[in-house]
Backbone as JSON Lines, residues from 0, in Angstrom:
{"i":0,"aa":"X","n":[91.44,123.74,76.48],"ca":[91.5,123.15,77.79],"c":[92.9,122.57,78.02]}
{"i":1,"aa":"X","n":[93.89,122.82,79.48],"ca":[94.98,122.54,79.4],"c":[95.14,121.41,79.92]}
{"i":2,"aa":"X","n":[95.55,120.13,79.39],"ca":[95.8,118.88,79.66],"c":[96.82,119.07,81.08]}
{"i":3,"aa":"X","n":[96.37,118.21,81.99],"ca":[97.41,117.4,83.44],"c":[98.08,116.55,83.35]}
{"i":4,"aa":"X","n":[99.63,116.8,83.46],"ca":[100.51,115.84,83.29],"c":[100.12,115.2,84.63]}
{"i":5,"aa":"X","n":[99.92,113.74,84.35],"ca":[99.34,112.79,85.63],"c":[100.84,112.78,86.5]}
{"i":6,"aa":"X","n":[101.85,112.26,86.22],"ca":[102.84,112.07,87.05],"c":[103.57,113.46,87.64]}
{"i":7,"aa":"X","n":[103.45,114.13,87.08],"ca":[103.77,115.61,87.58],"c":[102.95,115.79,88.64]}
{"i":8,"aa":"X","n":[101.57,115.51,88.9],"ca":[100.23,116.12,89.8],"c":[100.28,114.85,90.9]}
{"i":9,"aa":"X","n":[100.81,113.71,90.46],"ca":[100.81,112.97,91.53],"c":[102.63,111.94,91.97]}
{"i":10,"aa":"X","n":[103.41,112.88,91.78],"ca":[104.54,112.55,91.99],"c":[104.81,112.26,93.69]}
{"i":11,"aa":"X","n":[104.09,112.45,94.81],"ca":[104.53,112.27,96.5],"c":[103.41,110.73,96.41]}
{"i":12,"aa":"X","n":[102.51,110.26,95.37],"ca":[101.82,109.09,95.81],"c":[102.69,108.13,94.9]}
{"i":13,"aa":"X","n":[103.13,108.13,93.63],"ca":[104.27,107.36,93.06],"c":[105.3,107.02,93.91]}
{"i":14,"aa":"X","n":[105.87,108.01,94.32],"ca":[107.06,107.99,95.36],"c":[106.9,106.26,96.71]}
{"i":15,"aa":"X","n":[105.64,106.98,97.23],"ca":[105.19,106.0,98.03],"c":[104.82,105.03,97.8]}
{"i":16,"aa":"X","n":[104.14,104.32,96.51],"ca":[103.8,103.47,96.19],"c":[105.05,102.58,96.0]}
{"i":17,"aa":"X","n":[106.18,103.5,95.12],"ca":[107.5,102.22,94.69],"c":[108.36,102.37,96.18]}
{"i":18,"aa":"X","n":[108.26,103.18,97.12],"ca":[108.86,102.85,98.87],"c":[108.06,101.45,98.9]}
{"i":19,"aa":"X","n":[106.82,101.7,99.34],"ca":[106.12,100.54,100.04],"c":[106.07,99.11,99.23]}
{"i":20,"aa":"X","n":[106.4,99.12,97.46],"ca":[106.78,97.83,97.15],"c":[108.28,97.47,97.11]}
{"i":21,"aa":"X","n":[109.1,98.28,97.5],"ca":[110.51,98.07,97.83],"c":[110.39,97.53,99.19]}
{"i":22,"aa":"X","n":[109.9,98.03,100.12],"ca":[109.97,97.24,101.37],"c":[109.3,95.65,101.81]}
{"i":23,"aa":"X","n":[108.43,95.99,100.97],"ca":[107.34,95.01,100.84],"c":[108.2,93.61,100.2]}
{"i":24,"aa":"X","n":[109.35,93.81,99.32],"ca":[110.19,93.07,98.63],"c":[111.18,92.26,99.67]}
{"i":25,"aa":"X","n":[111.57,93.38,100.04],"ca":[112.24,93.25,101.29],"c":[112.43,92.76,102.71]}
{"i":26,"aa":"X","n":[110.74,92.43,102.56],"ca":[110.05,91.94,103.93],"c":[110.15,90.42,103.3]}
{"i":27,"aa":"X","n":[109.76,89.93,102.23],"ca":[109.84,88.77,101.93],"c":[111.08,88.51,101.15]}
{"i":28,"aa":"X","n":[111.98,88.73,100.8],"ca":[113.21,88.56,100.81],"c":[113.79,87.59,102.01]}
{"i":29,"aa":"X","n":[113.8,88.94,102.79],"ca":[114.02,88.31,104.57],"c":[113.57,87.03,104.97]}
{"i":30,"aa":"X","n":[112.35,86.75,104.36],"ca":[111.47,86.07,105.2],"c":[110.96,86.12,106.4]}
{"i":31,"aa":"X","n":[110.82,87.41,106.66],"ca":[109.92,88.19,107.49],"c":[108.5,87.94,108.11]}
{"i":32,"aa":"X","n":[108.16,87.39,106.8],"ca":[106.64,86.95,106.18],"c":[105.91,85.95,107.74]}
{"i":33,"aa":"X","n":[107.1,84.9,107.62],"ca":[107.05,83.03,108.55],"c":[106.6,83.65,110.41]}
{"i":34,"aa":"X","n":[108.01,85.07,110.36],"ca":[107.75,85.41,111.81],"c":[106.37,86.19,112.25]}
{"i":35,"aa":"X","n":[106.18,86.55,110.95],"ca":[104.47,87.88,111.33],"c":[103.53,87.06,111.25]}
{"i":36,"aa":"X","n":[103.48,85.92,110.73],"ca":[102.35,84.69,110.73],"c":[102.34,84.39,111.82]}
{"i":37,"aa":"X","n":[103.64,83.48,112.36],"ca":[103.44,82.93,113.38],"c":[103.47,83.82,114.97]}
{"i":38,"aa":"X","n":[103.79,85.02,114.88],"ca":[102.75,86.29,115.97],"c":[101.54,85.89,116.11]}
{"i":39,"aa":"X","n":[101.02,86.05,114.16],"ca":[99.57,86.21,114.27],"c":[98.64,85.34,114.64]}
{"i":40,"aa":"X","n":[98.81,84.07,114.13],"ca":[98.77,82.93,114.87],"c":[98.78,82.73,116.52]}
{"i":41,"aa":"X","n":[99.79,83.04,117.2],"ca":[99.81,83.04,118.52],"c":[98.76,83.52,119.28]}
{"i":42,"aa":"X","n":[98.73,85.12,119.03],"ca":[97.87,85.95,119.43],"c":[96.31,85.67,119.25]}
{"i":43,"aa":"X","n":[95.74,84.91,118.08],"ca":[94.36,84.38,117.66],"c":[94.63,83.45,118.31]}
{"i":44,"aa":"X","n":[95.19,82.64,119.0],"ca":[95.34,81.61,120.11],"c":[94.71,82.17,121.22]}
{"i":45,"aa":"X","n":[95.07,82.44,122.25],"ca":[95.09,83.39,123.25],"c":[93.92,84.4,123.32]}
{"i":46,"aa":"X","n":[93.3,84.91,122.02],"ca":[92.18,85.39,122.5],"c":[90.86,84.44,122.4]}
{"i":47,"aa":"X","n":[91.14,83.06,121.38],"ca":[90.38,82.31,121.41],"c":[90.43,81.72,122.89]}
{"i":48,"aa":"X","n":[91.56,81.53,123.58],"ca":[91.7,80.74,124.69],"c":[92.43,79.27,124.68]}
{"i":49,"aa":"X","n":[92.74,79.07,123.58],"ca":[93.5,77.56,123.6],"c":[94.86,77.65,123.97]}
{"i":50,"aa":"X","n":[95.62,78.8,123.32],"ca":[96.75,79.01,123.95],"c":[97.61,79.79,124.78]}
């Protein structure tokens, strides 16, 4: 039975995985993080109705 090199068969989902924790680094680096809260925040305002 011929053994599957795992990283060979899944080399385009590795790829993506170390993109999306490079950016992900990057987003909080920035501090990116403070401004997407306080969107999210806003917006759960507003549909609650308080703000």
């Amino acid at each position: 039975m011929k053994q599957k090199n795992i990283f060979h068969s899944n080399w385009i989902t590795v790829l993506l995985l170390v993109i999306g924790v490079i950016f992900l680094s990057l987003g909080i680096w920035r501090e990116e993080y403070a401004i997407v809260m306080s969107k999210a925040i806003n917006i759960c305002l507003e549909c609650i109705g308080i703000g």
